[in-house]
VOGU-3710 file (C-alpha; in Angstrom, 3 decimals, decimal comma):
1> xxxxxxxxxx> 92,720/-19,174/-17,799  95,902/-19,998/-15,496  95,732/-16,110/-14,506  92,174/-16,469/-13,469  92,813/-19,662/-11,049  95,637/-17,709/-9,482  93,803/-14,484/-9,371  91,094/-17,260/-7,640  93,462/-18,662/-4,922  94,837/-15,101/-4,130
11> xxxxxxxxxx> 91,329/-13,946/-3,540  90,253/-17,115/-1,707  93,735/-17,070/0,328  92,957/-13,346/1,261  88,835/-14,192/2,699  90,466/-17,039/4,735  92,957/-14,706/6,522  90,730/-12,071/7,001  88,381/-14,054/8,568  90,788/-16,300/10,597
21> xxxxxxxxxx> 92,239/-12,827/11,718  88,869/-12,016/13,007  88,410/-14,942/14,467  91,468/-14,980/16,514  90,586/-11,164/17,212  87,557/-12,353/18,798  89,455/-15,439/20,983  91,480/-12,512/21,808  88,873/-10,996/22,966  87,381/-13,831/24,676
31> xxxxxxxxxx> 90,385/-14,367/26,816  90,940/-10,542/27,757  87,826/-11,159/29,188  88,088/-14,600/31,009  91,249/-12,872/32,322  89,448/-10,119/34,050  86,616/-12,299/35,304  89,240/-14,091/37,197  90,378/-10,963/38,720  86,863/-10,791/39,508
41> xxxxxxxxxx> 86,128/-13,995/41,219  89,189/-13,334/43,736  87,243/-10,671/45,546  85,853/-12,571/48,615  82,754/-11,411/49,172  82,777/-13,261/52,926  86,005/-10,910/53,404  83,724/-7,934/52,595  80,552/-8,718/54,705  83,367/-9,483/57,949
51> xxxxxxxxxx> 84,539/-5,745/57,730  81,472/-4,397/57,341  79,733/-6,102/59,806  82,936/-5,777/62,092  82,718/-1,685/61,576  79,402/-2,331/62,553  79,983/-3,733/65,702  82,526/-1,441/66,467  80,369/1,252/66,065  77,944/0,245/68,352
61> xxxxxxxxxx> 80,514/0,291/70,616  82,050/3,865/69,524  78,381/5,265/70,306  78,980/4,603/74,096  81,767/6,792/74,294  82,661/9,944/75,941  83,173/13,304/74,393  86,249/13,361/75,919  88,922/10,796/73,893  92,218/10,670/73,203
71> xxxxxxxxxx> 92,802/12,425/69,242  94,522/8,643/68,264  91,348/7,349/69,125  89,645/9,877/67,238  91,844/9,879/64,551  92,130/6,129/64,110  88,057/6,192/63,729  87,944/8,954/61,654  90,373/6,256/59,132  87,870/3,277/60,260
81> xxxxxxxxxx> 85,190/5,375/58,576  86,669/4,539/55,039  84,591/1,546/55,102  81,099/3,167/55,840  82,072/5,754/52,881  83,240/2,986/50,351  80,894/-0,147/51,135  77,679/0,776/49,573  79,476/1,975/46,760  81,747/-1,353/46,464
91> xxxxxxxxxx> 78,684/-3,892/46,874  77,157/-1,756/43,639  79,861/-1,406/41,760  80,457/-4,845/42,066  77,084/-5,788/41,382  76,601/-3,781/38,247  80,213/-5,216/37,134  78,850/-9,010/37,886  75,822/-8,010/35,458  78,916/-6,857/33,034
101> xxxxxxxxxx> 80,347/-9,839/32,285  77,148/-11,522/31,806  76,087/-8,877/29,048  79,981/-9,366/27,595  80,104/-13,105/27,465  76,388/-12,995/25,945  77,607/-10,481/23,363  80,865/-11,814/22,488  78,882/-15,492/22,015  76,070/-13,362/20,214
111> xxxxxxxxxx> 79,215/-12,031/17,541  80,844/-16,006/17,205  77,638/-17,318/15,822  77,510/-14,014/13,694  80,765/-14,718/12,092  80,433/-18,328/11,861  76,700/-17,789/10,132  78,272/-15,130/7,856  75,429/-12,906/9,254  77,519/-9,979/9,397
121> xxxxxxxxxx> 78,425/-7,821/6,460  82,401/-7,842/5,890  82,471/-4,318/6,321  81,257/-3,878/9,258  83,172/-7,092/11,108  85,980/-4,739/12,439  83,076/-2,298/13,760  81,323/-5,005/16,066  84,978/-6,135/17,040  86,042/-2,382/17,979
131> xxxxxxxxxx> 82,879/-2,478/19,757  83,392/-5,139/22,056  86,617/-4,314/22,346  85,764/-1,176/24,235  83,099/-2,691/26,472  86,083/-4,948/27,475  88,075/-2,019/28,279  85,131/-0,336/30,149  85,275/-3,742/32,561  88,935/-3,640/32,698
141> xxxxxxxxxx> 88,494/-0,283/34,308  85,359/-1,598/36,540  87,058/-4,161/37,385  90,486/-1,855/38,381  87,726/0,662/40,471  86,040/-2,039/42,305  89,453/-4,047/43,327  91,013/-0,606/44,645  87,632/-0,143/46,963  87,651/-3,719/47,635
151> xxxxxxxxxx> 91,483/-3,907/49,064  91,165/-0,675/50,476  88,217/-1,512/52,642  90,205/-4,959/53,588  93,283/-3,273/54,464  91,693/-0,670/56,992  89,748/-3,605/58,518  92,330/-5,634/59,165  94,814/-2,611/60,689  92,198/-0,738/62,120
161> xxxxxxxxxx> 89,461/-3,188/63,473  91,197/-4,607/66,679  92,621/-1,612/67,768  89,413/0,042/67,909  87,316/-2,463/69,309  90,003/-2,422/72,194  90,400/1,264/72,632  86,110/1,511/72,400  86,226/-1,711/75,077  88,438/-0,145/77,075
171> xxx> 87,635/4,003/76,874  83,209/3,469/76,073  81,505/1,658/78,817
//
């Protein structure tokens, strides 16, 4: 009888630390992902929509120009052009990843009331976790892609928009 109540709290001790260890895989999980939505929600949009609409302008002005200009001016536009290459494919990235975390939050929710409901069979916990564990990693490397365009497009705006709006003010009337 004595063997049977230990055999009992070994068995009972082992279901609560499985399950507490999926439970803090999940937290875990939860907080990889609050982490990378507040890389997310850095990304200034208004910082976005200035260079764009300042390449914008600038190309207007580039339009008036001359065949004849000097190759800095040429070659600093040809490196202004990163940001008509890169900002339709930013603003969709970005987009799609926004959609991401909604779909990750709902799903990682979705799997706490799964585990707290016992709705999911104990063999197949670690699946769902492994799961969700690799959509996190997909947004971790969404979220790497879209902060590259993001800062690259900021950085050539902010070296490369005055100068050219001066040299196109000054060499395209």
């Amino acid at each position: 009888m004595r063997f049977l109540n230990v055999f009992y709290c070994i068995i009972c001790l082992v279901t609560l630390s499985c399950s507490n260890n999926e439970n803090q895989e999940l937290k875990d999980l939860q907080i990889r992902l609050n982490s990378l939505e507040d890389i997310f929600n850095k990304i200034e949009l208004s910082s976005y929509n200035d260079a764009c609409d300042g390449f914008s302008e600038n190309l207007k002005l580039i339009k008036n120009c001359n065949d004849s200009v000097s190759k800095q001016f040429v070659s600093l536009i040809n490196q202004y052009k990163v940001i008509k290459k890169t900002k339709d494919i930013f603003i969709l990235e970005y987009k799609m990843l926004s959609k991401n975390f909604q779909l990750e939050k709902a799903q990682l929710k979705a799997l706490k009331k799964d585990l707290e409901n016992k709705l999911i069979p104990k063999d197949s916990i670690k699946f769902y976790l492994n799961k969700e564990e690799k959509n996190i990693m997909v947004i971790s490397d969404e979220i790497n892609n879209v902060s590259t365009i993001y800062n690259e497009i900021i950085s050539v705006h902010e070296s490369l928009y005055s100068k050219i709006k001066e040299l196109a003010n000054n060499n395209c009337s």
